[in-house]
NUPALUM-526553 format. One record per residue: residue number from 0; residue in one letter; x, y, z of N, C-alpha, C in turn. Coordinates in nm, 4 decimals. Layout:
(NUM; "A"; (X; Y; Z); (X; Y; Z); (X; Y; Z))
...
This chain:
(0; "X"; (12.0012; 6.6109; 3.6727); (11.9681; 6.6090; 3.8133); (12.0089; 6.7392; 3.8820))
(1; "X"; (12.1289; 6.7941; 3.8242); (12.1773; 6.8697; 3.9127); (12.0913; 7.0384; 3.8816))
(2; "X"; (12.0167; 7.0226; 3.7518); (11.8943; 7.1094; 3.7609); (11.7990; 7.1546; 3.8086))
(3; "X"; (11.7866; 7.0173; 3.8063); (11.6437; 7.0269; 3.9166); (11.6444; 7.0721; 4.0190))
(4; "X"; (11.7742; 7.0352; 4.1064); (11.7809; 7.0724; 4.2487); (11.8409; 7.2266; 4.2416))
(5; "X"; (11.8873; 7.3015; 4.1335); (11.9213; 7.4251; 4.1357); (11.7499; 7.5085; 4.1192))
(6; "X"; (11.6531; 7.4196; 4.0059); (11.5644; 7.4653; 4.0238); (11.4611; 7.4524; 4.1342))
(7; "X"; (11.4686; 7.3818; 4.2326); (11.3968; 7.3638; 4.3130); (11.4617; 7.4537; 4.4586))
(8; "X"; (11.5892; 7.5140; 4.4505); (11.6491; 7.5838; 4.5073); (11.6043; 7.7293; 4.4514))
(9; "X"; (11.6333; 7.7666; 4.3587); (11.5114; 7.8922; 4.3332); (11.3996; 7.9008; 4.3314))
(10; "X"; (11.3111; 7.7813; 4.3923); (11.1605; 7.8269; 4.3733); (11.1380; 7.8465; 4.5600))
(11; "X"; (11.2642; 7.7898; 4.6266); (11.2523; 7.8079; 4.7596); (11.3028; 7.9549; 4.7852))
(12; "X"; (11.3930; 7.9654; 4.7378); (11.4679; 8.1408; 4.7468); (11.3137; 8.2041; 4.6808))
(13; "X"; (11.2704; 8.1556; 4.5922); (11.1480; 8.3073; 4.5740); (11.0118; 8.2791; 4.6558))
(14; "X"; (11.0378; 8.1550; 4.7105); (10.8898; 8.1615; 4.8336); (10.9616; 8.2358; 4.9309))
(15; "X"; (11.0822; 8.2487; 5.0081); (11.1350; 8.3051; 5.1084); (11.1643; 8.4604; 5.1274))
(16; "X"; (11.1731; 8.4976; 4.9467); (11.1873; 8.6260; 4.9454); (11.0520; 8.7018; 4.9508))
(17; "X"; (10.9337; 8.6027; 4.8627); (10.8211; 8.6801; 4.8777); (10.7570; 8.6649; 5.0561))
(18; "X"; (10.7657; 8.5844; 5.1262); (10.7217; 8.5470; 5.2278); (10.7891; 8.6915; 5.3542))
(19; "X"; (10.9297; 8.7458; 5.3440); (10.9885; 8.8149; 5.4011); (10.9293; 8.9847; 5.3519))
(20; "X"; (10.8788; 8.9799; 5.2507); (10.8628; 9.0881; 5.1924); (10.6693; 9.1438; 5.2274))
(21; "X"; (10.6155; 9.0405; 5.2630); (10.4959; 8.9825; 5.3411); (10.5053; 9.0773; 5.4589))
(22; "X"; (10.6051; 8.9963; 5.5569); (10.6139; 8.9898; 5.7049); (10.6565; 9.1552; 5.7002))
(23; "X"; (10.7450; 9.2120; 5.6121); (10.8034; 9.3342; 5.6247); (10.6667; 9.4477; 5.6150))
(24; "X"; (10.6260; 9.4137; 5.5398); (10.4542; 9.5195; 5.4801); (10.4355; 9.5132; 5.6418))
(25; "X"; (10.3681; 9.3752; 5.6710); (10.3253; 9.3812; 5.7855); (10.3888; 9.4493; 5.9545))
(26; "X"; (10.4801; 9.4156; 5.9796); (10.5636; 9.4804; 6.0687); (10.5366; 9.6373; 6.0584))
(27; "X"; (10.5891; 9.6917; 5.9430); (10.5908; 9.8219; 5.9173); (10.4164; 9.8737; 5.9178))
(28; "X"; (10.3397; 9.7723; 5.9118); (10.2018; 9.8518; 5.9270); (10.1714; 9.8785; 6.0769))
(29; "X"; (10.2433; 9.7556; 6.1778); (10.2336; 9.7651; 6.3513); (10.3362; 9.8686; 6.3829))
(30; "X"; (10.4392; 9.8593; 6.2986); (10.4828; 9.9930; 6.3535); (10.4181; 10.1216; 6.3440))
(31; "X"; (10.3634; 10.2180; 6.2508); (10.3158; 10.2741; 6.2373); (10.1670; 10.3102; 6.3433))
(32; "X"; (10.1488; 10.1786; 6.3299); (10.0216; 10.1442; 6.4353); (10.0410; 10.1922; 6.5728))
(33; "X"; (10.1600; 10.1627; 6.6314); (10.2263; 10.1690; 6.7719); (10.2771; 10.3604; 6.7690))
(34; "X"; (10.3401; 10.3858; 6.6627); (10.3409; 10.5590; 6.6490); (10.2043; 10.6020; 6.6829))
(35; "X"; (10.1102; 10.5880; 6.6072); (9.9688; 10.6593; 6.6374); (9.9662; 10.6646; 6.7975))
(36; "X"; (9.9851; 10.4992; 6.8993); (9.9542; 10.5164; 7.0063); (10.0204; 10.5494; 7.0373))
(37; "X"; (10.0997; 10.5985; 7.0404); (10.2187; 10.6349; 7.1200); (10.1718; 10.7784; 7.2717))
(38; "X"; (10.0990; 10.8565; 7.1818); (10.0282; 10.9416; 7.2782); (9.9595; 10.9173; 7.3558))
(39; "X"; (9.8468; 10.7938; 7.3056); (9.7471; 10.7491; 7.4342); (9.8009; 10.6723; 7.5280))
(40; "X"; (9.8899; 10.5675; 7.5077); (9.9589; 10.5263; 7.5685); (10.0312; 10.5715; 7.6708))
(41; "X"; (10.0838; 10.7251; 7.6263); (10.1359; 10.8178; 7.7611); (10.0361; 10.8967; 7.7924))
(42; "X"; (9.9597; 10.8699; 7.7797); (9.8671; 10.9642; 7.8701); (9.7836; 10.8308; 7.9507))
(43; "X"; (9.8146; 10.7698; 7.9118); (9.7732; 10.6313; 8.0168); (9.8215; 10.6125; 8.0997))
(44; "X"; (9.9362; 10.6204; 8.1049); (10.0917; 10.5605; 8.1591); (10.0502; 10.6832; 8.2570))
(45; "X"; (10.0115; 10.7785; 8.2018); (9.9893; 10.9424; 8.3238); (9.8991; 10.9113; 8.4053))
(46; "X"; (9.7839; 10.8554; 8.3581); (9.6448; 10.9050; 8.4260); (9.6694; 10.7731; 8.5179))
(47; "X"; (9.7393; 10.6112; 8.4927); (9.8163; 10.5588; 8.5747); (9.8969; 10.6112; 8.7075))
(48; "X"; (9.9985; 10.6702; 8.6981); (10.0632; 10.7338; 8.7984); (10.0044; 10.7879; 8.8569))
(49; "X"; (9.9289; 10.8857; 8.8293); (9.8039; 10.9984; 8.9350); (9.7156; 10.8763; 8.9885))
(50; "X"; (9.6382; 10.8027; 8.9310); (9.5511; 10.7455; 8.9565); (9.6388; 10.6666; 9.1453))
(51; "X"; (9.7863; 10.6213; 9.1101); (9.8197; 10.5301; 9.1915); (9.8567; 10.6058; 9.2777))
(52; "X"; (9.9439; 10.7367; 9.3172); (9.9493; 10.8500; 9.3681); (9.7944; 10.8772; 9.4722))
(53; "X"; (9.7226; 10.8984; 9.3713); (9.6206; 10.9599; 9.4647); (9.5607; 10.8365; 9.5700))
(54; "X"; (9.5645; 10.7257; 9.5245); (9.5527; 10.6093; 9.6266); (9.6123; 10.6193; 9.7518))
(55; "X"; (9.7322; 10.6457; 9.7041); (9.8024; 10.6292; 9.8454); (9.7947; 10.7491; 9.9105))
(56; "X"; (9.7946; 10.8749; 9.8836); (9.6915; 10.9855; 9.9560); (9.5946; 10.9767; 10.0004))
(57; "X"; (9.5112; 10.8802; 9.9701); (9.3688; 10.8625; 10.0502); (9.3873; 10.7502; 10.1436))
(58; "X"; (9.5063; 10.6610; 10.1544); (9.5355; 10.5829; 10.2393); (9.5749; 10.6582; 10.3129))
(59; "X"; (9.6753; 10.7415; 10.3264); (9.7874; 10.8079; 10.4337); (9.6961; 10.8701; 10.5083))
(60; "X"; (9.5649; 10.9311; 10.4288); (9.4559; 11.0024; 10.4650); (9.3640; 10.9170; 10.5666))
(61; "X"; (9.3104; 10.8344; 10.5527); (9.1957; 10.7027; 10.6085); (9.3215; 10.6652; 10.7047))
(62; "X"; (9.4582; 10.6235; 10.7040); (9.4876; 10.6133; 10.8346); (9.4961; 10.6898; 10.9245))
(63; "X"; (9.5476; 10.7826; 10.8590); (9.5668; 10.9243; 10.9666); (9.4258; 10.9727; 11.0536))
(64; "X"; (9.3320; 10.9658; 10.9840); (9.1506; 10.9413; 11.0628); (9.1570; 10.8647; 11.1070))
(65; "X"; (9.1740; 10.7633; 11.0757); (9.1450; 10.6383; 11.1977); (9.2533; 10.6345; 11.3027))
(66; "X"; (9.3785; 10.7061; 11.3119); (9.4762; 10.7217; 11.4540); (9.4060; 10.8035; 11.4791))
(67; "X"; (9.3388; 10.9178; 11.4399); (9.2831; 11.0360; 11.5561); (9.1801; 10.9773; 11.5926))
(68; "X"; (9.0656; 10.8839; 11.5547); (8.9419; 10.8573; 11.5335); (8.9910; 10.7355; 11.7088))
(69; "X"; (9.0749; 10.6833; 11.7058); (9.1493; 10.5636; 11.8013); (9.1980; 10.6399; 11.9078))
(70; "X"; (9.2557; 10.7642; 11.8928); (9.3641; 10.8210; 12.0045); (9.2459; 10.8831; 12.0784))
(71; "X"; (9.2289; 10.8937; 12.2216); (9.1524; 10.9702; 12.2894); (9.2070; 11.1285; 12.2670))
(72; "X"; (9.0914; 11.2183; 12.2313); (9.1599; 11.3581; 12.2166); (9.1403; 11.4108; 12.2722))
(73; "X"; (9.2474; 11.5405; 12.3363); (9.2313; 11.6011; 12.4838); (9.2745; 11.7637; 12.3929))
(74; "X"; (9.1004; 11.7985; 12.3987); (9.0922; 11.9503; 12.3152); (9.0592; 12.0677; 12.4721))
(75; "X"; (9.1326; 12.1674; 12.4374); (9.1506; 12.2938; 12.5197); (9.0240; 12.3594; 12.4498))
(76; "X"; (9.0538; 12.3818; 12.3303); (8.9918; 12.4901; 12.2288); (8.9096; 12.4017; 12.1109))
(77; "X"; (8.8049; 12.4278; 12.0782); (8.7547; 12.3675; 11.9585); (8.7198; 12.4353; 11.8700))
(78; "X"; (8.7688; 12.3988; 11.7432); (8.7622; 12.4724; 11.6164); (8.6207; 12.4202; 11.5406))
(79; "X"; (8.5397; 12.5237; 11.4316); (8.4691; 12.4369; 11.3999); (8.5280; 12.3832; 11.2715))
(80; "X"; (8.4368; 12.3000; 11.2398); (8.4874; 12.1825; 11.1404); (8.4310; 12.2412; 11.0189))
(81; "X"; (8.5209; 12.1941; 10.9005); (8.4833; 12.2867; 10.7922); (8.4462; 12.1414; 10.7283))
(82; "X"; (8.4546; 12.0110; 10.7074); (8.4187; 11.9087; 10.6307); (8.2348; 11.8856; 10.6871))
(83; "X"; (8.1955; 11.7647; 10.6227); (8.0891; 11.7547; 10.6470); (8.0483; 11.6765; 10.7600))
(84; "X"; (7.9223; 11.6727; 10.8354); (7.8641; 11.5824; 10.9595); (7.8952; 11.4619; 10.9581))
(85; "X"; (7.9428; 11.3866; 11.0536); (8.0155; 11.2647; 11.0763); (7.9139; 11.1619; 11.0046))
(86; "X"; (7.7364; 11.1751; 10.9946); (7.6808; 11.1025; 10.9373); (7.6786; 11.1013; 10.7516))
(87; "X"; (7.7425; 11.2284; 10.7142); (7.7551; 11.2237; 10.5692); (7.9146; 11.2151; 10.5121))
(88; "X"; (7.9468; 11.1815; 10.6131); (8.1036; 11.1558; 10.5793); (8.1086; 10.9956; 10.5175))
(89; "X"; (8.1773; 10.9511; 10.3946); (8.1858; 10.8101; 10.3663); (8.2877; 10.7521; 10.4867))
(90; "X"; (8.2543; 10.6012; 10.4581); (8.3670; 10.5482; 10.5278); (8.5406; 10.5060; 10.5236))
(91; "X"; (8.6047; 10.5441; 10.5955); (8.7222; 10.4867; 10.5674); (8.7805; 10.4084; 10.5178))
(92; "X"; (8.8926; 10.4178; 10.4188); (8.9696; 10.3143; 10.3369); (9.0716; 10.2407; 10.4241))
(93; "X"; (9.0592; 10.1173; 10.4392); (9.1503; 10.0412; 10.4686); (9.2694; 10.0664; 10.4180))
(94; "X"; (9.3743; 10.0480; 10.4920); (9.5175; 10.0851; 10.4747); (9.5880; 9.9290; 10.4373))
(95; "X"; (9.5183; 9.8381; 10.4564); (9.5345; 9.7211; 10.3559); (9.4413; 9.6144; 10.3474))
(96; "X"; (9.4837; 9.5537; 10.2315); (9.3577; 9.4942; 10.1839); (9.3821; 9.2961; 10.2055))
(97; "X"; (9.3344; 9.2315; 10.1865); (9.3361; 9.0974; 10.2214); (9.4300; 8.9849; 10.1845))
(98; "X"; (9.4174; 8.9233; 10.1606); (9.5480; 8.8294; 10.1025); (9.5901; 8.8451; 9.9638))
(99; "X"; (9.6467; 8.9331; 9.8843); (9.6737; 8.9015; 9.7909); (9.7164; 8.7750; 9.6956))
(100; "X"; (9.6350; 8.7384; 9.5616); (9.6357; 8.6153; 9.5640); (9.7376; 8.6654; 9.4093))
(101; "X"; (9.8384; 8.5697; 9.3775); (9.8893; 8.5651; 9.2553); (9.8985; 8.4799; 9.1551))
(102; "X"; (9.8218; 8.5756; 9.0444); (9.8365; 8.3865; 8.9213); (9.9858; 8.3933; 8.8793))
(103; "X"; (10.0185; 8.2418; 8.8567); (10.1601; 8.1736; 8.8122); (10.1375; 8.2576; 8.6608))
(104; "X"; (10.2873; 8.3221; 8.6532); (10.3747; 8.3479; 8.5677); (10.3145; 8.5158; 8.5414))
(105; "X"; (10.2199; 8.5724; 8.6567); (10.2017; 8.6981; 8.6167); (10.3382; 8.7495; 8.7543))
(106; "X"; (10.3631; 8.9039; 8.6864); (10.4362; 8.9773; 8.7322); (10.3515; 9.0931; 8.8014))
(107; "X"; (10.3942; 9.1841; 8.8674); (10.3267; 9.3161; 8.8618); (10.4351; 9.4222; 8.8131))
(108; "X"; (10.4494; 9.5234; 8.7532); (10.5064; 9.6107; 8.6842); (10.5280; 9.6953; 8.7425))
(109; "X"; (10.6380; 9.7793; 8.8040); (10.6874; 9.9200; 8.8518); (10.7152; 10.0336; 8.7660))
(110; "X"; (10.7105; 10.0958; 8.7887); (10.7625; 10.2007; 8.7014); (10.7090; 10.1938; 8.5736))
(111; "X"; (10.5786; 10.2081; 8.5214); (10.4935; 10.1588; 8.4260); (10.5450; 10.3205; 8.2915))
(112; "X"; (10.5766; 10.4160; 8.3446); (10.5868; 10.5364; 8.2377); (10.7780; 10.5058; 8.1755))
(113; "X"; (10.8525; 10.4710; 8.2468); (11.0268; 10.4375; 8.2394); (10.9901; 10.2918; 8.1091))
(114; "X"; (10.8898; 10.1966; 8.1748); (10.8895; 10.0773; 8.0189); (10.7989; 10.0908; 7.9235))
(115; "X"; (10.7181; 10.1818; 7.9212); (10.6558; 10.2271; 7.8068); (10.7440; 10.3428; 7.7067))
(116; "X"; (10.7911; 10.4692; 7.8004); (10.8963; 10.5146; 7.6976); (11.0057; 10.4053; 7.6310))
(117; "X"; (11.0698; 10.3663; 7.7401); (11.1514; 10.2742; 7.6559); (11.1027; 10.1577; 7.5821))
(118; "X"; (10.9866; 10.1264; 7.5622); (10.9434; 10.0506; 7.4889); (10.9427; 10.1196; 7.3490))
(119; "X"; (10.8643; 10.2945; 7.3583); (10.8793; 10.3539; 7.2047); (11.0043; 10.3730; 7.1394))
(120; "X"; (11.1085; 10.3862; 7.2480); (11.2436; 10.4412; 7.1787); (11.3117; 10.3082; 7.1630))
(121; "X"; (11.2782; 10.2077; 7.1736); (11.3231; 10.0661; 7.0927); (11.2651; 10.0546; 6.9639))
(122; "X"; (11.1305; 10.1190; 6.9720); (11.0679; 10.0708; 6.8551); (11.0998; 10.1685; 6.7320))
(123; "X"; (11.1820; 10.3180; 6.7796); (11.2425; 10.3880; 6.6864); (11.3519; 10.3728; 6.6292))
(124; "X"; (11.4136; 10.3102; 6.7046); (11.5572; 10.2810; 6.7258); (11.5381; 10.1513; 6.5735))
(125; "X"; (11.4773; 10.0796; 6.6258); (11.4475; 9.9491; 6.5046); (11.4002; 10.0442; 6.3749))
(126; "X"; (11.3182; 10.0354; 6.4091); (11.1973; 10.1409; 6.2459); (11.2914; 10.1976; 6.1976))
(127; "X"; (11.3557; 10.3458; 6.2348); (11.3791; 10.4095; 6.1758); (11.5084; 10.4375; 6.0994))
């Protein structure tokens, strides 16, 4: 009896060892995987930041037109205007937008370039 269960104890130790040795191939192929991106990823994380940056420049911008566009203006001197005719000008961006609605258990993310680096230098830190 007491065989059997030694042998049935090594056939579990060699499903567990081959099963770990599986998962390891695999891991190490996502790691590798995650190195490749590692660049697009920061240049995402970039074209992110500018992208959100320049938003709020065209807000600060669309309000700042619409206080002069609101304020009665009391001109001495008039300059001419170097942009285009008020009829080929687009319209102004709202400086905010409507009710924001949120689905349960989403977050929104700050600082999107600070958890992507530190996301790679965890994943070196492990790997390597």
């Amino acid at each position: 009896m007491a065989i059997l269960i030694d042998a049935l104890i090594l056939v579990l130790l060699a499903g567990t060892l081959g099963y770990a040795f599986l998962v390891d191939r695999r891991v190490r192929a996502l790691v590798a995987a995650l190195r490749d991106l590692q660049p697009m990823v920061g240049e995402f994380s970039a074209a992110v930041d500018k992208s959100e940056s320049s938003v709020k420049q065209l807000r600060t911008a669309a309000e700042r037109l619409s206080e002069e566009q609101a304020a009665p203006a009391v001109e001495t001197r008039r300059e001419p205007e170097l942009s285009a005719p008020k009829s080929e000008q687009a319209p102004f961006f709202l400086s905010t937008r409507g009710e924001r609605r949120t689905s349960p258990g989403v977050t929104r993310v700050t600082g999107k370039t600070d958890l992507v680096r530190s996301f790679f230098e965890q994943t070196r830190s492990r790997g390597a």
